[in-house]
C-alpha positions in Angstrom: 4.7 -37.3 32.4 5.5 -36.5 29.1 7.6 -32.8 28.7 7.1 -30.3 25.9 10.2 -27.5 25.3 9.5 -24.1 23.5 12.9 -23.0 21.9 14.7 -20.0 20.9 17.9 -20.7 18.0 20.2 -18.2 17.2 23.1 -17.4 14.4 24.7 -15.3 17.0 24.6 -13.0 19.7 21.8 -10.7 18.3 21.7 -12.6 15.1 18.9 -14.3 13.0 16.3 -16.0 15.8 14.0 -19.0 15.4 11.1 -20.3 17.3 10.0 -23.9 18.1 8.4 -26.4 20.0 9.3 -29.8 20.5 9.1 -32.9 22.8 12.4 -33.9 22.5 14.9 -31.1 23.0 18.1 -32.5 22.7 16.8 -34.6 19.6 15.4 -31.3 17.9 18.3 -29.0 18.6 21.0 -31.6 17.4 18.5 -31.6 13.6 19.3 -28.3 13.8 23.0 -28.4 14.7 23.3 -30.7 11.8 21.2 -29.3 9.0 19.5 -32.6 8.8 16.0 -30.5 7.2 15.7 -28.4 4.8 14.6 -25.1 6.1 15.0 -21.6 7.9 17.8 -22.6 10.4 19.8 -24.5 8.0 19.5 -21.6 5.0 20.4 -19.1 7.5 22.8 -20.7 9.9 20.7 -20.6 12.7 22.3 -23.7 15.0 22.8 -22.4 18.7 20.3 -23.0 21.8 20.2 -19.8 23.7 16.9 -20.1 25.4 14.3 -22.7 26.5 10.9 -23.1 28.6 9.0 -26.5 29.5 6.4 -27.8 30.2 4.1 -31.1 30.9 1.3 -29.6 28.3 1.6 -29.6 25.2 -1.4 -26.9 24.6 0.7 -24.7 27.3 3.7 -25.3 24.9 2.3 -24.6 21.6 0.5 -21.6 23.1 4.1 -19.8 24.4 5.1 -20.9 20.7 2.7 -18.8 19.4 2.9 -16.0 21.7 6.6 -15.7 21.2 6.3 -15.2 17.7 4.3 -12.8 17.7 6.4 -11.0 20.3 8.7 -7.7 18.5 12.7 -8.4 18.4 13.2 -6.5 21.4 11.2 -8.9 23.4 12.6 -11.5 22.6 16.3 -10.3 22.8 15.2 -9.1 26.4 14.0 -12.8 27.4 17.0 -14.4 25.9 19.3 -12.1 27.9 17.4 -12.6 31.1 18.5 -15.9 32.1 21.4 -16.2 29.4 23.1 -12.5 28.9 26.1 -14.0 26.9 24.1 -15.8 24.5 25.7 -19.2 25.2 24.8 -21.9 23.2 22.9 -23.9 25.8 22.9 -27.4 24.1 26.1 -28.7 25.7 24.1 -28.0 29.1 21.7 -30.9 27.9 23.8 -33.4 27.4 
């Protein structure tokens, strides 16, 4: 079965947030890590894992995308500090 990962970046501890979905986590967040595109995380520095979901359904994934987004700050500051109250930069955990 084939997994899908919804993602939460951060710039810091309360810092800039970004939202994805991928099926390759530790491929996706090392892009990041490495400002190998062009785009929000790389113009605003936003490089470390703090928070992710899975799944085996990509529809399931895409929809938590989606409703995440749309989520206020608050939200998604609450969810983040849940299951990771430092704000550690869960990437290392991957590997």
């Amino acid at each position: 079965m084939k997994s899908y990962f919804v993602y939460i970046l951060a710039s810091k501890k309360n810092g800039t947030l970004y939202i994805g979905v991928t099926n390759n986590l530790i491929r996706r967040v090392h892009e990041h890590k490495n400002d190998l595109a062009d785009g929000f995380t790389k113009k605003y520095g936003v490089h470390n894992l703090v928070y992710y979901e899975q799944t085996e359904d990509v529809d399931v994934a895409l929809r938590r995308e989606k409703q995440l987004k749309k989520w206020n700050r608050q939200w998604k500051i609450n969810l983040i500090e849940k299951s990771n109250p430092a704000w550690y930069d869960l990437y290392d955990t991957l590997l």
